[in-house]
C-alpha positions as CSV (number, residue, x, y, z in Angstrom):
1,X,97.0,81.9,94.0
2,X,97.8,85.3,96.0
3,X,99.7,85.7,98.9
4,X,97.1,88.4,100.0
5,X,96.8,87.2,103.7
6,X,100.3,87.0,104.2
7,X,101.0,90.6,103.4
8,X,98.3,92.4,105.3
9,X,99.7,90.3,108.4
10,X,103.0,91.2,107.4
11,X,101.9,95.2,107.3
12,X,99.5,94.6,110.4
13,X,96.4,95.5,108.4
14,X,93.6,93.4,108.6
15,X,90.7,92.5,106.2
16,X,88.4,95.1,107.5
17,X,91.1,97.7,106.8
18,X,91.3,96.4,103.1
19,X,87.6,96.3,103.2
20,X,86.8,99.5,104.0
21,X,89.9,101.1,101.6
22,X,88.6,99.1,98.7
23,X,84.9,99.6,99.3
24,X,84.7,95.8,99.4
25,X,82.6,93.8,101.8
26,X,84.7,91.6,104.0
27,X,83.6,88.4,103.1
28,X,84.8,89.3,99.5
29,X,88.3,90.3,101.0
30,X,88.3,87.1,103.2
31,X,87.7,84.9,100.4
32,X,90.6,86.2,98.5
33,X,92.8,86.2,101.4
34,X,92.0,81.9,101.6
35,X,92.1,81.3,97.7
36,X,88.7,81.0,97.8
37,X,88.1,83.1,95.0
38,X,90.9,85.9,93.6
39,X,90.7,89.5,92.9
40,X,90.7,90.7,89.7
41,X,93.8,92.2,88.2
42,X,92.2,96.1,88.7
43,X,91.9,94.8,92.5
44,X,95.0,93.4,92.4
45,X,97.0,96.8,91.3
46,X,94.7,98.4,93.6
47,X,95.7,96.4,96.7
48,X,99.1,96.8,95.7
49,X,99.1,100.5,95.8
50,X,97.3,100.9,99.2
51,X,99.9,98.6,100.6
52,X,102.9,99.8,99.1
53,X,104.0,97.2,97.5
54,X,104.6,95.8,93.5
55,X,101.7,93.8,92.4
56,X,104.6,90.8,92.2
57,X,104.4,90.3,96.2
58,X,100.8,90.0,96.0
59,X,101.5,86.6,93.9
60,X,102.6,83.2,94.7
61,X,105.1,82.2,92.0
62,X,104.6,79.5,89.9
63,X,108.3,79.1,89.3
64,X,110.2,75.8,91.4
């Protein structure tokens, strides 16, 4: 699970931003953003860098 939605909210970008960056079509980046389906790992480390932040943020720990 990725916590995608919650850090383009947090960085006031939305997914048409992240669509356009990524060369994406939206649908793709909204079902990542509900768990729908997840970005690949090369996505991932992409995202990351557009937004600044270690690929870590972008995932929901699985640690309780």
């Amino acid at each position: 699970m990725n916590r995608l939605k919650a850090v383009l909210a947090e960085q006031n970008k939305t997914n048409k931003w992240l669509a356009e960056k990524l060369k994406k079509n939206e649908t793709t980046i909204s079902r990542w953003c509900t768990n729908e389906t997840q970005p690949s790992v090369t996505n991932l480390v992409a995202i990351a860098k557009l937004l600044g932040v270690d690929v870590k943020e972008l995932l929901k720990t699985t640690i309780k």
